[in-house]
KOLKOL-970026 format. One record per residue (C-alpha): residue number from 0; residue in three letters; chain; x negated, z negated, y. Coordinates in Angstrom, 3 decimals. Each point is the difference from the previous one (the first is absolute). Example, Ala and Ser with C-alpha at 12.3 -4.5 7.8 and 13.67 -1.06 7.14 Angstrom:
<0, "ALA", "A", <-12.300, -7.800, -4.500>>
<1, "SER", "A", <-1.370, 0.660, 3.440>>
//
This chain:
<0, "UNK", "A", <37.446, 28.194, 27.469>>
<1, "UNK", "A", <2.797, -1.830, -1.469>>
<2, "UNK", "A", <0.932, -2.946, 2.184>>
<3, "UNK", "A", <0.908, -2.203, -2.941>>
<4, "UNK", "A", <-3.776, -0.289, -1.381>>
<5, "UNK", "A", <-3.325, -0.735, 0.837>>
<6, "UNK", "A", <-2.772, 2.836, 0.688>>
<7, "UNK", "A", <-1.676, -1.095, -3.550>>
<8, "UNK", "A", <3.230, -0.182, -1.814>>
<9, "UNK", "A", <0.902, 3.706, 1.391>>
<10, "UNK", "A", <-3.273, 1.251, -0.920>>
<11, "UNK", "A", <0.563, -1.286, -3.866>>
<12, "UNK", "A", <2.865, 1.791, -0.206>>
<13, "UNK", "A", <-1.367, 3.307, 1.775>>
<14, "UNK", "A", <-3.383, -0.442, -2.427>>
<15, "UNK", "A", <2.635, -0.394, -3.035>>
<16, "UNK", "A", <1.894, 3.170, 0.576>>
<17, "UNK", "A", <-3.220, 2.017, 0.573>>
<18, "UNK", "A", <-1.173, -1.117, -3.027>>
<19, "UNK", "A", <3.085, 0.295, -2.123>>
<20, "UNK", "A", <1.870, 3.197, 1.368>>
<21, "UNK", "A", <-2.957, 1.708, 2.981>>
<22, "UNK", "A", <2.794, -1.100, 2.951>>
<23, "UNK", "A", <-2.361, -0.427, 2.890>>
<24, "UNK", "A", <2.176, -2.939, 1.688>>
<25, "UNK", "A", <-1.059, -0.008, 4.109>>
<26, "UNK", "A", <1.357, -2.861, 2.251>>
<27, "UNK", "A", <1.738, 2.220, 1.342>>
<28, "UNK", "A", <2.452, 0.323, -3.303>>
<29, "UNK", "A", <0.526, -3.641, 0.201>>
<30, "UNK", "A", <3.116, -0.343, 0.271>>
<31, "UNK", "A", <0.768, 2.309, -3.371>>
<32, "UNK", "A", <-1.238, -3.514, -1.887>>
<33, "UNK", "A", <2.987, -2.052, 2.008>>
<34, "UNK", "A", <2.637, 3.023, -0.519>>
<35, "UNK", "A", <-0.780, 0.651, -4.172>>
<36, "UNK", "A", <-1.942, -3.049, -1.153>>
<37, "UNK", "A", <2.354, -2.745, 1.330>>
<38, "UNK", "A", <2.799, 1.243, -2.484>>
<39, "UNK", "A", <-2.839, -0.331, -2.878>>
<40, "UNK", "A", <-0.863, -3.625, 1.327>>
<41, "UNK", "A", <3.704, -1.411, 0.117>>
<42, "UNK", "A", <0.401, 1.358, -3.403>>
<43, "UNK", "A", <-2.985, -1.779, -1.459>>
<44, "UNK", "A", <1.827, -3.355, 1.460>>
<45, "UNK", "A", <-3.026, 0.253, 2.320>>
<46, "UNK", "A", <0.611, -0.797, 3.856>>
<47, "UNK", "A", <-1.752, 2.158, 1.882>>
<48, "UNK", "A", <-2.727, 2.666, 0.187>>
<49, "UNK", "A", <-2.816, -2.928, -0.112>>
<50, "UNK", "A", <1.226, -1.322, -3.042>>
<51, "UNK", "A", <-0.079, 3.402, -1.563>>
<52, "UNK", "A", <-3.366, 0.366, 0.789>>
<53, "UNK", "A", <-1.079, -3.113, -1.269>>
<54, "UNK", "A", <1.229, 0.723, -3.094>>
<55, "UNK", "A", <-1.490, 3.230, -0.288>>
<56, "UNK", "A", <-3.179, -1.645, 0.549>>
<57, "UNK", "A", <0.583, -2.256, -2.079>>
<58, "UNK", "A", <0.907, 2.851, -2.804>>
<59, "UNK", "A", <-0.699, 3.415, 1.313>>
<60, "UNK", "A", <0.804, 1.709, -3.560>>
<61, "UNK", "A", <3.272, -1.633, -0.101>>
<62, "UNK", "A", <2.949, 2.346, -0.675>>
<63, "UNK", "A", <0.934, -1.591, 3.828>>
<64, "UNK", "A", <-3.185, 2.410, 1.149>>
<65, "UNK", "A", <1.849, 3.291, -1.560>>
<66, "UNK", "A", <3.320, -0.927, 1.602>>
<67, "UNK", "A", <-2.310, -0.288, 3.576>>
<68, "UNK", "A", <-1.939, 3.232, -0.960>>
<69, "UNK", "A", <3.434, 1.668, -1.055>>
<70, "UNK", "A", <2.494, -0.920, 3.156>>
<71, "UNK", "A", <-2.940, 1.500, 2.579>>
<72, "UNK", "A", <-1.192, 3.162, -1.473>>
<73, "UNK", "A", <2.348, 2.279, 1.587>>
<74, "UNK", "A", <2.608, 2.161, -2.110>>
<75, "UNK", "A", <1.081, 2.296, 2.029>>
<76, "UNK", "A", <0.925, 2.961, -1.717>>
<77, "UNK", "A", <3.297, 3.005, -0.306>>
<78, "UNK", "A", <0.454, 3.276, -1.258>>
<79, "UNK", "A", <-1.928, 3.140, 1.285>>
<80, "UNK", "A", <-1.662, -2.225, 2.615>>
<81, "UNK", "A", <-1.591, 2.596, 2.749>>
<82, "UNK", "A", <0.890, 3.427, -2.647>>
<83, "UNK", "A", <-2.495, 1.881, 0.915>>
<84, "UNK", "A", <-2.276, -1.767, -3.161>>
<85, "UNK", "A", <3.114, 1.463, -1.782>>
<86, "UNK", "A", <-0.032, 3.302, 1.070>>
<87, "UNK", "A", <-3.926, 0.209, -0.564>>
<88, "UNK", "A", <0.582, -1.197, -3.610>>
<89, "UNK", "A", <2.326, 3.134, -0.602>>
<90, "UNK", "A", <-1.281, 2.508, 1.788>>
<91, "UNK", "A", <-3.708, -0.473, 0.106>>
<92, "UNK", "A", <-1.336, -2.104, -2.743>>
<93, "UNK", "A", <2.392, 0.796, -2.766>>
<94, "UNK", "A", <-1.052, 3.750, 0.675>>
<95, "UNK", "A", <-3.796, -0.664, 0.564>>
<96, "UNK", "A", <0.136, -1.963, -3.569>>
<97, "UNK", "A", <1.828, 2.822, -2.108>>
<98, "UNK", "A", <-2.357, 2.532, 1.460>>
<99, "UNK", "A", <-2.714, -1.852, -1.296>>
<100, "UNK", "A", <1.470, -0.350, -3.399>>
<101, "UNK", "A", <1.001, -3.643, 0.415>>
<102, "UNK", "A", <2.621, -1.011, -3.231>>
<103, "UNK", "A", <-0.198, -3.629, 0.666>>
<104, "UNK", "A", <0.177, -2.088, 3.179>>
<105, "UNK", "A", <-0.256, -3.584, 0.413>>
<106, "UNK", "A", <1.403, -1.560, 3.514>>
<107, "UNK", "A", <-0.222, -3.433, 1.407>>
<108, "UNK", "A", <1.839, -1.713, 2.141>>
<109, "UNK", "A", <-2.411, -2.656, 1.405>>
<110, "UNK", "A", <2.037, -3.299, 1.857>>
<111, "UNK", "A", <3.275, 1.461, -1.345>>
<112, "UNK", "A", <2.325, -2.746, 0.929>>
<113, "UNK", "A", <3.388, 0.472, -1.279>>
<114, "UNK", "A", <-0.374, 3.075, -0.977>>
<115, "UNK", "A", <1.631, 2.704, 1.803>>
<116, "UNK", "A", <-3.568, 2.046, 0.970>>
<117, "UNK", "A", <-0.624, -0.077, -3.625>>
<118, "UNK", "A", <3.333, 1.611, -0.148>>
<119, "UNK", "A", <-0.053, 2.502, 2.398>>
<120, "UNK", "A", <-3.053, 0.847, -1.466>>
<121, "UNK", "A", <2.117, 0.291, -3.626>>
<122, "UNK", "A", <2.684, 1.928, 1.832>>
<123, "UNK", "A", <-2.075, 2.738, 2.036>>
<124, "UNK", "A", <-1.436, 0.507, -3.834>>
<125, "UNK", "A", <3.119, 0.498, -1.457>>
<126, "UNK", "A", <1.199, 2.378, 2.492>>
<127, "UNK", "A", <-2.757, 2.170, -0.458>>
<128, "UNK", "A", <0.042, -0.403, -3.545>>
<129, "UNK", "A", <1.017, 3.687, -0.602>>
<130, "UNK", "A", <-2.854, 1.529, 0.720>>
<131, "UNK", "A", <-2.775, -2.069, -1.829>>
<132, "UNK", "A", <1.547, -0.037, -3.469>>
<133, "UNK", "A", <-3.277, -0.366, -1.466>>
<134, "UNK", "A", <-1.178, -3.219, 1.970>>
<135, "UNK", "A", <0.434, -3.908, -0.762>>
<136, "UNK", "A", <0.193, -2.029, 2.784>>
<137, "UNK", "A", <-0.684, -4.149, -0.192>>
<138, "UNK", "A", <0.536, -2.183, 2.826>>
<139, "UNK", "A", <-1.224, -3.657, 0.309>>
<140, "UNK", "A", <1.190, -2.332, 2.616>>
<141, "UNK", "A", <-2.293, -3.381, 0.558>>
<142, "UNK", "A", <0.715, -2.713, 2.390>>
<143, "UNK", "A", <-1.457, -3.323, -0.035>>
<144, "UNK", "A", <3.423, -1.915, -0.347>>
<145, "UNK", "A", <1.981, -0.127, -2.601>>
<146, "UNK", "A", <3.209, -0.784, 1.709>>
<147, "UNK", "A", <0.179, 3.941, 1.682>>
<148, "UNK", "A", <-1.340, 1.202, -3.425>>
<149, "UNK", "A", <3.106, -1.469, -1.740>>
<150, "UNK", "A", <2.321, 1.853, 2.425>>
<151, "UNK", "A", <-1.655, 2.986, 0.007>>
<152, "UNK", "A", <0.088, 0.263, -3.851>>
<153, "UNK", "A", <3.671, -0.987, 0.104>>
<154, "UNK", "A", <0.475, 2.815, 2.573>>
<155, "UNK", "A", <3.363, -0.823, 1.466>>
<156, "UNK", "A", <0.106, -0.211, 4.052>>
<157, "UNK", "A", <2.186, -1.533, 2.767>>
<158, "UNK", "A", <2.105, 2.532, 2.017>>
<159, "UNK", "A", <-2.444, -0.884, 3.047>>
<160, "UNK", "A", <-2.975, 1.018, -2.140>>
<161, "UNK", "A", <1.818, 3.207, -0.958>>
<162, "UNK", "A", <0.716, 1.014, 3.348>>
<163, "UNK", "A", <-3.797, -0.456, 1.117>>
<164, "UNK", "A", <-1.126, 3.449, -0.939>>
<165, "UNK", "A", <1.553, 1.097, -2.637>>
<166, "UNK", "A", <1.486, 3.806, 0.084>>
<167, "UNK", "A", <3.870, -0.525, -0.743>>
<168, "UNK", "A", <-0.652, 3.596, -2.500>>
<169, "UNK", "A", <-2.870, -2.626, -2.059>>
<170, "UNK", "A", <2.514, -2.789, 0.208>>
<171, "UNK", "A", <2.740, 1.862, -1.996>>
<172, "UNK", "A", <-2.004, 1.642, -2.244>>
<173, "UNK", "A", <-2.121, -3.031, -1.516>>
<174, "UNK", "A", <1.616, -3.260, 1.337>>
<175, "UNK", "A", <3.482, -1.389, -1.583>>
<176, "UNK", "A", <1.554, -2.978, 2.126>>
<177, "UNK", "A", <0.163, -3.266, -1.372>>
<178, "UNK", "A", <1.829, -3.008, 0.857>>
<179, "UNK", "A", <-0.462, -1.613, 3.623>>
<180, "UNK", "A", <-0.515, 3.152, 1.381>>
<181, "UNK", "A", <-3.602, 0.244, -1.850>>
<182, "UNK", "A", <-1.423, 3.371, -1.320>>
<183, "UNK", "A", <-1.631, 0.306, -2.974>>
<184, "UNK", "A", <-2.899, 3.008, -1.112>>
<185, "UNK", "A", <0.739, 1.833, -2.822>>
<186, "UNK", "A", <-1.715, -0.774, -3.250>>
<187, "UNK", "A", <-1.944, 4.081, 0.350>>
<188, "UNK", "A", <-1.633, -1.239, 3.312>>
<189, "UNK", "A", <-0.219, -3.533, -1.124>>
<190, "UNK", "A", <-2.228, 0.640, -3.104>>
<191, "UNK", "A", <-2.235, 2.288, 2.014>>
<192, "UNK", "A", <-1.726, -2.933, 2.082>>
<193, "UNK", "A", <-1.374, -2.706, -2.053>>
<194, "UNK", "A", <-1.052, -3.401, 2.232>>
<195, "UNK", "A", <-2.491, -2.699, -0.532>>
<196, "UNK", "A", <-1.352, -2.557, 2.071>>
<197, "UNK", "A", <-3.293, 0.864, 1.736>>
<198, "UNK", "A", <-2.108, -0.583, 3.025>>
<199, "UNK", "A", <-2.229, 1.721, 2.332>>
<200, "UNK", "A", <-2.878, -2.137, -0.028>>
<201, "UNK", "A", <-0.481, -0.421, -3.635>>
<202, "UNK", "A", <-1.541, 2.594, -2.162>>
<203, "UNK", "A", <2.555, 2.770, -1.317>>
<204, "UNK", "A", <-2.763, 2.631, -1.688>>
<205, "UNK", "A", <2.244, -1.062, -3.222>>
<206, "UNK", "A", <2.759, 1.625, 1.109>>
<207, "UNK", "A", <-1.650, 3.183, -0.753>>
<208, "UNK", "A", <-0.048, 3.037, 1.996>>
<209, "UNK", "A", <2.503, 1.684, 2.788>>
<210, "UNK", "A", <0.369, 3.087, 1.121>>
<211, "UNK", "A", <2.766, -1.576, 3.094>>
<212, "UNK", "A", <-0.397, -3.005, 2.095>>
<213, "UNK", "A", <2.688, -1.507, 2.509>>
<214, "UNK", "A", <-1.614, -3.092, 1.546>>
<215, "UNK", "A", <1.752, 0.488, 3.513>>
<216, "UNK", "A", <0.175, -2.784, 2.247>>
<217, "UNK", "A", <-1.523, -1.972, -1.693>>
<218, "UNK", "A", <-3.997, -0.173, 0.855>>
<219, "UNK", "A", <1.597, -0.929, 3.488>>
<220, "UNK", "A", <0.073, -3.606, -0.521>>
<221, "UNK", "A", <-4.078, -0.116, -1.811>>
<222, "UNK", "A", <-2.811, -0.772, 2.238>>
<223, "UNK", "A", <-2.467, 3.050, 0.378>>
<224, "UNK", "A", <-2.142, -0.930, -2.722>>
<225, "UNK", "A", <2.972, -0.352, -2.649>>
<226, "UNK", "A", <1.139, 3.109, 1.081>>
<227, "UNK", "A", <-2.953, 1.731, -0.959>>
<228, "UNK", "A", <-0.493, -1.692, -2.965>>
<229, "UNK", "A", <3.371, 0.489, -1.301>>
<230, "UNK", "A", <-0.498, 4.188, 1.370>>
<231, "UNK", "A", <-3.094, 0.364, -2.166>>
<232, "UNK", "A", <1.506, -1.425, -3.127>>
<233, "UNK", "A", <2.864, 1.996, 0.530>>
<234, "UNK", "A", <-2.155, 3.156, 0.177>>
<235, "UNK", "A", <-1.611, -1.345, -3.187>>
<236, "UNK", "A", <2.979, 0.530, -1.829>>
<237, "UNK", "A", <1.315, 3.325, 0.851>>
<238, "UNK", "A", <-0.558, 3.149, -1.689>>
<239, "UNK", "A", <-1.041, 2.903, 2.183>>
<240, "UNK", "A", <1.647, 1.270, 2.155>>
<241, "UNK", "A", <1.589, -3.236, 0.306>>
<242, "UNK", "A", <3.298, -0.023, 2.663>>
<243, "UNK", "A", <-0.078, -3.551, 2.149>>
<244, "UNK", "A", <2.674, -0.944, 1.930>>
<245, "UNK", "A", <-0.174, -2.052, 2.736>>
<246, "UNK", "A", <2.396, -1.425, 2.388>>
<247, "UNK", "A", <0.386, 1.988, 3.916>>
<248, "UNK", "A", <-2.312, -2.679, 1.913>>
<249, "UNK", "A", <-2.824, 0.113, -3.091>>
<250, "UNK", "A", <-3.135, 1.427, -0.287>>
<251, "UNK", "A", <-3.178, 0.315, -2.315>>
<252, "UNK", "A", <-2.083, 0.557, 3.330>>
<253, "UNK", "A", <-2.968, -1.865, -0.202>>
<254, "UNK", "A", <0.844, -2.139, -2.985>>
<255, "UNK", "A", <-0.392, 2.072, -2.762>>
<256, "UNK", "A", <-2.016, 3.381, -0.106>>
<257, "UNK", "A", <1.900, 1.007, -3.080>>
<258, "UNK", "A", <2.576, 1.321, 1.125>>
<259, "UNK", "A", <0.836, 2.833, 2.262>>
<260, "UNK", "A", <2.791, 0.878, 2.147>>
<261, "UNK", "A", <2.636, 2.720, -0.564>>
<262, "UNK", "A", <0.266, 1.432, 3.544>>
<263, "UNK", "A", <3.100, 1.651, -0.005>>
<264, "UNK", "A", <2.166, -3.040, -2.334>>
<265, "UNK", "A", <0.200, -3.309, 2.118>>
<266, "UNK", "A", <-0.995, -3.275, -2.085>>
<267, "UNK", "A", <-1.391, 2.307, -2.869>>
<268, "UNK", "A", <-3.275, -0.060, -1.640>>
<269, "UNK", "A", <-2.167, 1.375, -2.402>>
<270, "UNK", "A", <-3.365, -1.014, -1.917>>
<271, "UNK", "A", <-2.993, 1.313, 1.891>>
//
């Protein structure tokens, strides 16, 4: 628990982000309010973690609540993260769709961050592009802040970022380098992946159906009833087969009998 505040002021702020964004908050994480919510109080003109709180409670729809909300969901994200969902995209799902006649395929990139697994996603498709001449894809990337969802859309990336995954072949063939030593995504990939904001715990039936979801490492940071509840809806809006992926330490395993396991591809999964 965070040193700086009492046991009821640490449990508003844990109840707020469980409400607002499904971050199950344990004492043990304390210290993540000190590290990324002190920056958000001294920028308010606020003194300290207390006072932050207090106003919160005072105004817990206040834009101040999105900026808390925002700074501790984490954003970790880069290009091609663990391949293998990559690979499985190309060489079993694309196939297993065109077999079955697929000419349209929506994909969704759920907690997309910046951008860059929305991106790899847009890439892989582009590369195999040659042999499904026939089929539209459509990608959507949700996240539930705004401030990743502007970078992603503006698709330009630090040299760091670029280096974190990204196959030096992909980087010459779609990336042209900007000032600062930034990259930016060329406008073919770019206008593949459309982004809006969205979150987990609200409904997202209007969204329409997919045929691909990446929600990886995400349901890692819900409580076990959010996880199933956010696993059923997501079954709920998939048309059969339906191609889940989830991230290496995830499972549907007693949370959510609708979906089943593809033995032989790691973090895969189809509708039961």
């Amino acid at each position: 628990m965070s040193a700086a505040l009492a046991p009821d002021e640490f449990q508003f702020l844990a109840d707020l982000l469980k409400q607002r964004s499904g971050l199950a908050l344990t004492p043990d994480k304390g210290y993540l309010l000190d590290t990324r919510l002190t920056p958000i109080a001294k920028a308010n003109g606020l003194a300290d973690l207390r006072e932050l709180v207090a106003k919160l409670r005072a105004n817990p729809s206040a834009p101040l609540a999105y900026q808390v909300i925002e700074s501790m969901t984490t954003n970790e994200s880069m290009f091609f993260r663990d391949s293998k969902p990559f690979e499985q995209l190309s060489k079993v799902i694309l196939p297993a769709l065109k077999e079955r006649g697929a000419t349209s395929v929506r994909i969704w990139s759920a907690a997309c961050s910046t951008g860059q697994e929305a991106y790899s996603i847009a890439m892989t498709l582009k590369e195999e592009s040659l042999k499904y001449p026939n089929m539209k894809f459509e990608i959507v990337g949700t996240d539930l802040a705004e401030k990743v969802l502007e970078r992603a859309r503006a698709g330009i990336y630090s040299q760091f970022e670029i280096q974190r995954g990204l196959p030096i072949t992909m980087l010459m063939k779609y990336f042209t380098q900007r000032a600062n030593n930034n990259w930016e995504i060329n406008d073919a990939i770019k206008a593949m992946a459309k982004f809006s904001t969205g979150n987990l715990l609200m409904p997202f039936a209007a969204a329409g159906k997919f045929d691909i979801i990446f929600c990886r490492n995400v349901l890692i940071y819900f409580d076990e009833k959010t996880k199933s509840d956010v696993m059923n809806r997501l079954a709920a809006c998939m048309n059969a087969p339906g191609y889940l992926f989830l991230g290496t330490s995830e499972t549907t395993n007693a949370l959510c009998d609708k979906f089943k396991v593809m033995e032989e591809h790691r973090g895969m999964f189809t509708l039961a």
